[in-house]
N, C-alpha and C positions, 0 to 999 in steps of 0.2 A: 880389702880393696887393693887394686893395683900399685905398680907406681912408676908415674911418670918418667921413659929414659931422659937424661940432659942432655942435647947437643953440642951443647957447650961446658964439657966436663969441670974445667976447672971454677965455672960460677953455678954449681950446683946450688939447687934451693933446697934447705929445710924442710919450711914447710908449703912445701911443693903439691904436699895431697890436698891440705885446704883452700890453696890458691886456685887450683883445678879446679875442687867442688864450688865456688865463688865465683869463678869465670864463667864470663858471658860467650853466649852463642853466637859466630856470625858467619856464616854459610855450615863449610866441614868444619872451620877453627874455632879454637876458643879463645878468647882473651881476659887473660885475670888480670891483677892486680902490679904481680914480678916475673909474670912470661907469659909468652905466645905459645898456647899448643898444639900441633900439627896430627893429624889419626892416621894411623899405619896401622891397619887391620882392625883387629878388634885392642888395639894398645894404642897409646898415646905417648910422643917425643915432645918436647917442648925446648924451646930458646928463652933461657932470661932474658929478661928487655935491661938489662944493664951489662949482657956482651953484645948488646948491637950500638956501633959504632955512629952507623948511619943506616937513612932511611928513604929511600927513591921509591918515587909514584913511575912506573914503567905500565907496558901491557904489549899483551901477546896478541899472536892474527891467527885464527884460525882459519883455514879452508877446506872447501867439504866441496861435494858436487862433480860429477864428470863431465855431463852434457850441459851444463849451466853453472860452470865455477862460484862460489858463493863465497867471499871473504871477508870474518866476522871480527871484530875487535874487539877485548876483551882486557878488562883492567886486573893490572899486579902491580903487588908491592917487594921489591928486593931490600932486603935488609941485610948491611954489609955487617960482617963480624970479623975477628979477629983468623976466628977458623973459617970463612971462605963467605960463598952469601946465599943466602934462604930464600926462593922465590916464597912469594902468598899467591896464588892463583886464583881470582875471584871469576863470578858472573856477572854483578852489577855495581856499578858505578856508587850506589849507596852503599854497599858494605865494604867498599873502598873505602871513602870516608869516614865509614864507623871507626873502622881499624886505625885509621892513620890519629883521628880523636881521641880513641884509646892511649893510643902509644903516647901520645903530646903529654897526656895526664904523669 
């Protein structure tokens, strides 16, 4: 099996493979036990959750349409870190929640 890059090289995890296999689903991310992880291809990066500092409910606007502009809102969470900050880019309001329930844990 693979293994997960760290984004945050200096709190690299152990054991990193079994916290992945034990993480939960929630949209494209997963969320385990000692990090968040993020998919980039067919590979997986992940963030310990003990280099994020901080944790903001934000979201993005989307707009589409030329003849009927359409502008959609859409919930993120940025999680500020020592090395810079991480958007989560979700589609619904509920797996916002999940996440942020997660992380409180």
């Amino acid at each position: 099996m693979f293994t997960p890059k760290c984004l945050a090289g200096e709190h690299a995890l152990e054991n990193v493979k079994e916290d992945f296999q034990s993480a939960r689903r929630v949209e494209q991310y997963r969320v385990g036990k000692a990090a968040l992880y993020f998919p980039e291809g067919l590979r997986w990066n992940y963030l310990p959750l003990d280099a994020v500092t901080e944790v903001r409910e934000s979201f993005r606007v989307i707009s589409g349409g030329h003849c009927v502009p359409i502008r959609e809102k859409r919930p993120e969470i940025d999680l500020v870190t020592a090395a810079g900050v991480y958007h989560v880019s979700l589609e619904k309001e509920d797996s916002m929640q999940a996440i942020l329930e997660m992380l409180k844990k």
